[in-house]
Every structure is written in structure tokens, then in C-alpha cells.
N, C-alpha and C positions, 0 to 999 in steps of 0.2 A: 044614587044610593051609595051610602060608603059603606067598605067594605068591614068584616067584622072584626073584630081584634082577637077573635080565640083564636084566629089562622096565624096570623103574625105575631102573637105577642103574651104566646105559650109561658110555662112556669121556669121551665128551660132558657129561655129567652130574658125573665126575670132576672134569674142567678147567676145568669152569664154578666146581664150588669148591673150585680151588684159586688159582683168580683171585680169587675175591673175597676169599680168607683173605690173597693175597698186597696186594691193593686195602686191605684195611683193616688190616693192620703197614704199611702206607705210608704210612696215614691218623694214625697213633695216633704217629710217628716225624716228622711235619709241626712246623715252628717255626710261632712262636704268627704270624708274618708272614703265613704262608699258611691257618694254621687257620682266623684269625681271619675274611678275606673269605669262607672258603667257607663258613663255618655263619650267616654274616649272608647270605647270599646263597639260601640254602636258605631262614632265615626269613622273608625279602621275597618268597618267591616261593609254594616249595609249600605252605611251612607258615601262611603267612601267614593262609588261610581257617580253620584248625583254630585256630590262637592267638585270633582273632577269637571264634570260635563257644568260646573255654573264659572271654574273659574275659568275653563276656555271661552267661556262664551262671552267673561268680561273682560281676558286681553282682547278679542274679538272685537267684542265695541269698543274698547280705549286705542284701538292699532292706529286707526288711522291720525287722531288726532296727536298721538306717542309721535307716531313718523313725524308730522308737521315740527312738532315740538324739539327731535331729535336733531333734523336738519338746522333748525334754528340755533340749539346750542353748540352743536359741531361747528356750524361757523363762526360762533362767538369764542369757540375754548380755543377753533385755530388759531385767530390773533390772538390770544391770549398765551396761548403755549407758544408763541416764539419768544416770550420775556421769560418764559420759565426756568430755564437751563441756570440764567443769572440771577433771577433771583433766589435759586437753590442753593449755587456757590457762595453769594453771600451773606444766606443762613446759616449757613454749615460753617463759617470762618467766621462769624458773629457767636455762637454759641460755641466753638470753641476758645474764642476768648473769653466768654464768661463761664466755663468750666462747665456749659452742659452738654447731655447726654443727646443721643438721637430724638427725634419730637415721637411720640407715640401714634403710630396710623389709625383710624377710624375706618369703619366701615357699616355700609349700610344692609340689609336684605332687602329688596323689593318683592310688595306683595297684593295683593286685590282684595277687598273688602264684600265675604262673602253674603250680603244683609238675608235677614229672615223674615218672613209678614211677623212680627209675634210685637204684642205692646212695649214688651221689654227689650226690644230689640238694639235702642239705642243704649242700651246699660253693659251687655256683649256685644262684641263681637265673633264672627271665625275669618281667620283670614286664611289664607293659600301660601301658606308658608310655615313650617314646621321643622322637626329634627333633623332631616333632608337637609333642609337651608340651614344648617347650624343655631336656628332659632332655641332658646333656651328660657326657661320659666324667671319670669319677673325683668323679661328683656323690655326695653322704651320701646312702645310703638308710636312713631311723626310721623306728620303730615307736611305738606309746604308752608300751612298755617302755623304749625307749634304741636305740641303735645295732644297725642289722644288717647294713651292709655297705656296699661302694663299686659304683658303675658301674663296669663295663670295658668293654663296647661298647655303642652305641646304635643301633637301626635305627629305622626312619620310626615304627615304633607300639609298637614293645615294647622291651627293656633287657636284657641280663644285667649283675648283678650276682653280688661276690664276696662270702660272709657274712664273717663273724666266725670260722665254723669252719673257714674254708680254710687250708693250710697257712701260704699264703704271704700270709696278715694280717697288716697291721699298724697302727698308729696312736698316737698323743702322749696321754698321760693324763695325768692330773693326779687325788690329792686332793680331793673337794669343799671343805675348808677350803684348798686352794693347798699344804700345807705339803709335800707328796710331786710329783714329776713322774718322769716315766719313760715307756717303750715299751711295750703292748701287743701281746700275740699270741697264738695257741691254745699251749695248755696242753703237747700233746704225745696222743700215741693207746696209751700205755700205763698200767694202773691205775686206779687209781678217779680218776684227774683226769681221765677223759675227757670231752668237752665244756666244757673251762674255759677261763681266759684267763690269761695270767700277767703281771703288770705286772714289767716285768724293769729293772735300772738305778738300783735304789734303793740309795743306800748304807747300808754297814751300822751307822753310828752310829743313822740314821731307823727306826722301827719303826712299821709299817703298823696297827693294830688293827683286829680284827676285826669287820667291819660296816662299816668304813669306806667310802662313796660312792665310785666311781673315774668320774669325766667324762672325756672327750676338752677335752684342752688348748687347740687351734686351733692350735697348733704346728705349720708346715708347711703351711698354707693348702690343707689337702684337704677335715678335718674342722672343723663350727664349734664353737666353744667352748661346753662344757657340754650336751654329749649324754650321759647316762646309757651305764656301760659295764657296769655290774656293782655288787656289794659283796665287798669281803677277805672269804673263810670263813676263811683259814690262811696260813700262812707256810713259806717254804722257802729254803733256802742255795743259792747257787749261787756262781761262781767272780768273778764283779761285781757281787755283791751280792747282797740279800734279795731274790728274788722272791714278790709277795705273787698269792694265788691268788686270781680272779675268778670268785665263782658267775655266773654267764649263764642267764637263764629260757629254756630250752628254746624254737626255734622253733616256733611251735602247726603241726604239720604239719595239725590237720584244721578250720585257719580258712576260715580261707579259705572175704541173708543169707542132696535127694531120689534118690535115685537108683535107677532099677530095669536088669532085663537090657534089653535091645534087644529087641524083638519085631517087628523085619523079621527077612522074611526074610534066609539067610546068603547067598543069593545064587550064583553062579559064582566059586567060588575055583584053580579050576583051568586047563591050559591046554588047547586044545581045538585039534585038528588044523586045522578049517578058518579059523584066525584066532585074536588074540589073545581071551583071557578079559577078563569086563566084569562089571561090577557091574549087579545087578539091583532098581532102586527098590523099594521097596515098594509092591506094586497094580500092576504092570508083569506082563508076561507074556514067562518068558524067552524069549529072543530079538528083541525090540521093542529097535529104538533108543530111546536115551536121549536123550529131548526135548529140545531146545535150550533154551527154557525155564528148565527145573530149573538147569542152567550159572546163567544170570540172576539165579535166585534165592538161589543160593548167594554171587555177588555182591553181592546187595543185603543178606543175612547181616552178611558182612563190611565190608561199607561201614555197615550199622549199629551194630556193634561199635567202628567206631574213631571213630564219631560221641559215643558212649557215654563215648569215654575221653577226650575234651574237652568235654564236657559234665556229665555226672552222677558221675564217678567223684569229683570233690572234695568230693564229697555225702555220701561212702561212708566218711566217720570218718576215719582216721589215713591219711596219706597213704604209709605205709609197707609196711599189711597189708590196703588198702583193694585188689581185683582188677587187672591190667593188661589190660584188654578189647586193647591193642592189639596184645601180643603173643597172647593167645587168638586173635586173628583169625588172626593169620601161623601157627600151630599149627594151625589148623584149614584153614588154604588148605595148606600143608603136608601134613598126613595125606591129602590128596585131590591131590597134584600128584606131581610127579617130582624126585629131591633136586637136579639142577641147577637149574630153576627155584625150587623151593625156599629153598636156600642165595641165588642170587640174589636173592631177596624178602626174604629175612633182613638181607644187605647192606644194600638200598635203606632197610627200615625202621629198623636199627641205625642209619644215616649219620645220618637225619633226626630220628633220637632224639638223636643226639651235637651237633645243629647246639643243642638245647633244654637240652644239661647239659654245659657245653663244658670241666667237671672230667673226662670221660670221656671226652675225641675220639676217635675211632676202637674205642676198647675196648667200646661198644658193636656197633660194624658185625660187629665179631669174634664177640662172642658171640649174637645174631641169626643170624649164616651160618651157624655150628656151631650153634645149636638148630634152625633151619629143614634142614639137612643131613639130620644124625643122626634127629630126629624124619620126617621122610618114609624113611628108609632102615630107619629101624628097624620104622617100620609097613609097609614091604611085607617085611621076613625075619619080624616077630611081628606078622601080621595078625590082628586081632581086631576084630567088630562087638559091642563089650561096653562100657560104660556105665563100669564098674572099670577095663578099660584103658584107655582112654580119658582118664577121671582120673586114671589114675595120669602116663598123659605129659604131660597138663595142668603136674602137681603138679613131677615132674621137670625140664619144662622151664623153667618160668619158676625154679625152685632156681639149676639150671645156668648159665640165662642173667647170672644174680645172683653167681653164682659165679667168672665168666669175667668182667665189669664189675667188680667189687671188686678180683679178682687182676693183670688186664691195666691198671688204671687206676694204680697204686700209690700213689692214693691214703688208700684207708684201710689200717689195720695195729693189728696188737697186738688188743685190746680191742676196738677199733672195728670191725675184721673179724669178732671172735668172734662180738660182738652179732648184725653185719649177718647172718653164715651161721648162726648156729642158733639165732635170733628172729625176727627182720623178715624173712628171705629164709622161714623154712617157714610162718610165717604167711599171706603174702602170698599164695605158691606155693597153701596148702590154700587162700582165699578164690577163685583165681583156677579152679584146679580144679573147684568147688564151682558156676559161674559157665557153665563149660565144657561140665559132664557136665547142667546145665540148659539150656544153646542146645541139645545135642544132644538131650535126651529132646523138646525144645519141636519142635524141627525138622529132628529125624531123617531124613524122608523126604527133605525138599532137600538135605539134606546125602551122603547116600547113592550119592553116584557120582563120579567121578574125574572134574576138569578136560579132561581132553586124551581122554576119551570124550562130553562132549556138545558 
């Protein structure tokens, strides 16, 4: 028998989300004036301990193979630094005889690429490197491959950056022989060029060949001269000229695996004259309150899940179909709360996911509210303590969630949408799933009773 919806899904519970649905089209409709301070301000503050604890955990995973790597070129740069001394002296007495000046030093920041579950992920960044590290707005952010993108804000410890594949990229190229110059920029989100670059502004007497190196110019004093952009696969007409198409090595997204019925009891599913109905733990004896306790530990649940998803989940292979432990958590605080509270939790989490992928402001708070909503609503009209339902709203919501961020962001389209919703989004959804219907068989019994009854 499912349970009724006048208990869960009160007028109160309405308003609440339609506040937040209205809170976050106000959030996603923000100029970049106001976005800007609020998701720097989010990350100096709440999120500040979570970014902390994901970028330990990925020098963590990089240490070992660093040390390998460090050893390696320590013994390469010692032979190499015993020619050094001379070949200094006669640099320094070569450019004084041609009347120049000291050569200008470079320098690099090293920093970890903090990735988010979110479809627009590959469009920002945040990296772990900030005003701290001297980092500064519109600084080049490389890679060993070549260019990945610009700074756009900086806060005290971390960065976002813009890639290569955001819409609104752009940069000066050049040729590796000099004899080509022109404007970089993505490709377009329709066709097999998606994820390219197009050097545009070539005139049409110049023909680009294929293979040919494309560096950044230093033109415009953003990018420095001779970062690796790409290589021409191909060529294409356009109305000022030849644009020559830029393969771009794919961002390594993963740089940086049971189920039976439930055997609790079903419990009290109905309503009972002298009070409302309650859920009955398992090894409880009905009518016994429900421990305060168990509450607690349903907490300490979900605060370990979203420990999970800055920590271990960069672990977990492809950063696209690797689980989102933190919307599992808000899915499972959900199935046990009421959908005003709910949708409110969905809010908060959406916002603070938006302050980390600031390609999708607001479009994530939206779709958080509507999955936290509908999922508590839907499990008190199709109650079920089943292991299969369970995963299937697992599976559902994070789809939808994915589905609602792709569509409300308008960032991706064409191709790039096809991929996200019927690749990467049911992947991710069945690992997340998969992840879900394992916390519950592990810890079924804590999980076993509603919020707002212990």
C-alpha cells in the first residue's frame, strides 16, 4: 500500500519548492557581476574544507607516480647541469656582444585539477592553486600536451579556469614555422568536429597542411608565445577565409565496481487511528520509538558519502561515468525526509555545486531541487523497501539531474548533448545506482526510518 501524500507533501512543502525553483531562475538569469562574488564566496567559505580534502587526496594519488617521474628527471638534469655553468658563460658574452640585456626568467605554478560530476565540467575548471600561489586572472593555464585554458577568477587557494572547449575561447595562433597567424576557437557542437578548434582568419591564397603545428602567438599579451595548440587534421571554407581544423588531445578526465530483496521487515505502511504511521527498523519491536541514535547514523552515512566524492571518486576512472556519491547522498536524505525539505537540500547542494562549474550557475540548483522534490514525492505515492526500486531512482535521478544541467545551462547542443544524455549521463546514472543499492544492502537497518520520526 503506498503511503499518502497529505503526510509528505503538505502546502508548506509546496512553497518551499516553489521558492527554491523560483531562487534558482534568479540564480542561472545573474550577470557574471554578481555570479562572480557569489561562487567565490561559497568557495572561501563552505566549500573551502571539501576542495582542501579533494586536492590532498589527488597529490595523494599522483605521489607515487611524481616520485617515479622526479627520480627520473633528477638523473637526467644531473648530466645535464654539468654543461650548464658553460653554457651560461657563453650566453652571457654572446649577448653582450650583441648589446642585450639579461634573458627574462619564467616561471611556472604547479597545481591539480579539481574535476566535478557536472555535464559542463569539461567547459571549467577549479584548480588548487590561487592568490596564495601568486596566480592572477587571465593567467595561461598547460599542460605537457599544450594549452588548456585561461584563469577567470582567483580565490586565496583555488582558481577557475576557462578550457579550450568553452564557447567563449579564444586566443592568437600562429604556425609553428611563423608563415600562418590567426584566431583560435572551439570548433562548433555540431558533427564529427566536436571537441576541435578552428584557427579562423586565414586567408585564402595560404593553405594550412595537414599536420601542421598551431602555437599561440603571444599576440595580445594573455597567451606566451609557443604553447602548443593542436595539429591541422583538415580544412574548411568559410566566409573570411580558410578555417584549418585543430585536433586537441582530449582532457584526460581520469588523471588526475550486487543486489538482493530487502529482508527487513515492511514495516507499518499504513495509517493508524491513534497517530501517524512510522516505519519500523529492523529488530525493533512495533511500536517502540525510533532511537535517536539511528537519526545520527543516518547522518554520519551521508556525511561519509560526500567525504567519498572529494576524496576517492577521482580514483574511480573516467571522471564522467565514475558515481556522484554527492548527489547519492541528497537521494537518500530525500527518500527518508519530506519534499519541502527535500527540494530545499537539493537547492543548497545544486548552489554549491554551481559555485565549482560556474559554466552552469544556477542550472544546477534547478535541477537538484526538481530531483530532491520529485524523488521524496514520488517515494511516498510508490513506496517501496526494494533494493530494485531503489536503484532504479538511484539510476533516474542522477539521468534527470544530468538532463536538467545540460538543458537549462545552454551550454551544450547538437552532438555534445547527444553524447552527454545517451553515453556519459546513463553510464554514470548505472555506476551511481550500482553504489546506492550497495550503501543500502551494507546499511539498511540505519537507513530504515524517516528523518522527522527519530
Amino acid at each position: 500500500m503506498a503511503l499518502g501524500t497529505d503526510r509528505y507533501a503538505s502546502r508548506v512543502d509546496t512553497l518551499l519548492f516553489l521558492g527554491c525553483v523560483a531562487l534558482s531562475l534568479a540564480a542561472m538569469s545573474l550577470p557574471p557581476t554578481w555570479r562572480d562574488p557569489i561562487s567565490t564566496a561559497l568557495r572561501r567559505t563552505v566549500l573551502a574544507p571539501f576542495l582542501e580534502l579533494q586536492q590532498q587526496s589527488e597529490l595523494l594519488r599522483t605521489s607515487r607516480a611524481r616520485f617515479e617521474s622526479v627520480v627520473a628527471q633528477r638523473d637526467s638534469t644531473s648530466l645535464a647541469a654539468t654543461f650548464l655553468p658553460e653554457l651560461r658563460s657563453e650566453n652571457t658574452r654572446l649577448r653582450a656582444l650583441l648589446g642585450l640585456g639579461e634573458r627574462l626568467g619564467t616561471g611556472y605554478t604547479p597545481a591539480e585539477v579539481l574535476h566535478q560530476s557536472a555535464p559542463t565540467d569539461p567547459l571549467t575548471l577549479v584548480v588548487s592553486a590561487g592568490r596564495r600561489q601568486s596566480v592572477r586572472p587571465l593567467s595561461a593555464v598547460v599542460s605537457p600536451e599544450g594549452l588548456v585554458g585561461v584563469v577567470s577568477a582567483v580565490d586565496v587557494q583555488t582558481s577557475v579556469v576557462v578550457t579550450w572547449a568553452h564557447p567563449e575561447f579564444r586566443a592568437s595562433a600562429m604556425a609553428a614555422d611563423g608563415s600562418v597567424f590567426g584566431i583560435v576557437a572551439p570548433h562548433g557542437t555540431e558533427g564529427p568536429g566536436v571537441w576541435l578548434l578552428e584557427l579562423r582568419g586565414v586567408p585564402y591564397r595560404q593553405v594550412v597542411p595537414v599536420g601542421t603545428l598551431i602555437l599561440t602567438s603571444g599576440l595580445g599579451g594573455v597567451f606566451p608565445r609557443g604553447v602548443p595548440l593542436g595539429t591541422v587534421v583538415g580544412v574548411a571554407g568559410g566566409d573570411r577565409g580558410v578555417g584549418a581544423y585543430l585536433s586537441r588531445a582530449a582532457r584526460g578526465a581520469s588523471r588526475r565496481r550486487h543486489a538482493r530483496d530487502d529482508p527487513r521487515p515492511a514495516g507499518i505502511r499504513g495509517a493508524r487511528r491513534d497517530g501517524p504511521a512510522r516505519r519500523v527498523p529492523h529488530g525493533a519491536v512495533s511500536g517502540d520509538a525510533v532511537r535517536r541514535s539511528d537519526k545520527y547514523r543516518v547522518w554520519v552515512i551521508l556525511a561519509g558519502l560526500v567525504a567519498l566524492q572529494f576524496s576517492v571518486r577521482s580514483r574511480l576512472g573516467n571522471e564522467r561515468i565514475a558515481p556522484d556519491f554527492l548527489l547519492l547522498a541528497l537521494l537518500i536524505y530525500t527518500i527518508r525526509s519530506q519534499p519541502g525539505k527535500s527540494a530545499a537540500a537539493g537547492f543548497l547542494v545544486g548552489l554549491l555545486r554551481d559555485a565549482l562549474t560556474p559554466a552552469s550557475f544556477g542550472a544546477g540548483a534547478l535541477a537538484h531541487t526538481l530531483v530532491g522534490y520529485l524523488s521524496a514525492w514520488g517515494k511516498a505515492v510508490f513506496f517501496a523497501e526494494n533494493l530494485f526500486v531503489n536503484g532504479c531512482l538511484f539510476f533516474a535521478g542522477t539521468w534527470f539531474r544530468n538532463l536538467v544541467v545540460a538543458l537549462a545551462s545552454g551550454k551544450l547542443k547538437g552532438s555534445q548533448l547527444g553524447w552527454e544524455l545517451l553515453v556519459w549521463s546513463p553510464l554514470q546514472s548505472l555506476t551511481t545506482a550500482v553504489v546506492g543499492v550497495a550503501v543500502l544492502w551494507l546499511f539498511g537497518r540505519w537507513l530504515a526510518i524517516r528523518l522527522s520520526d527519530a
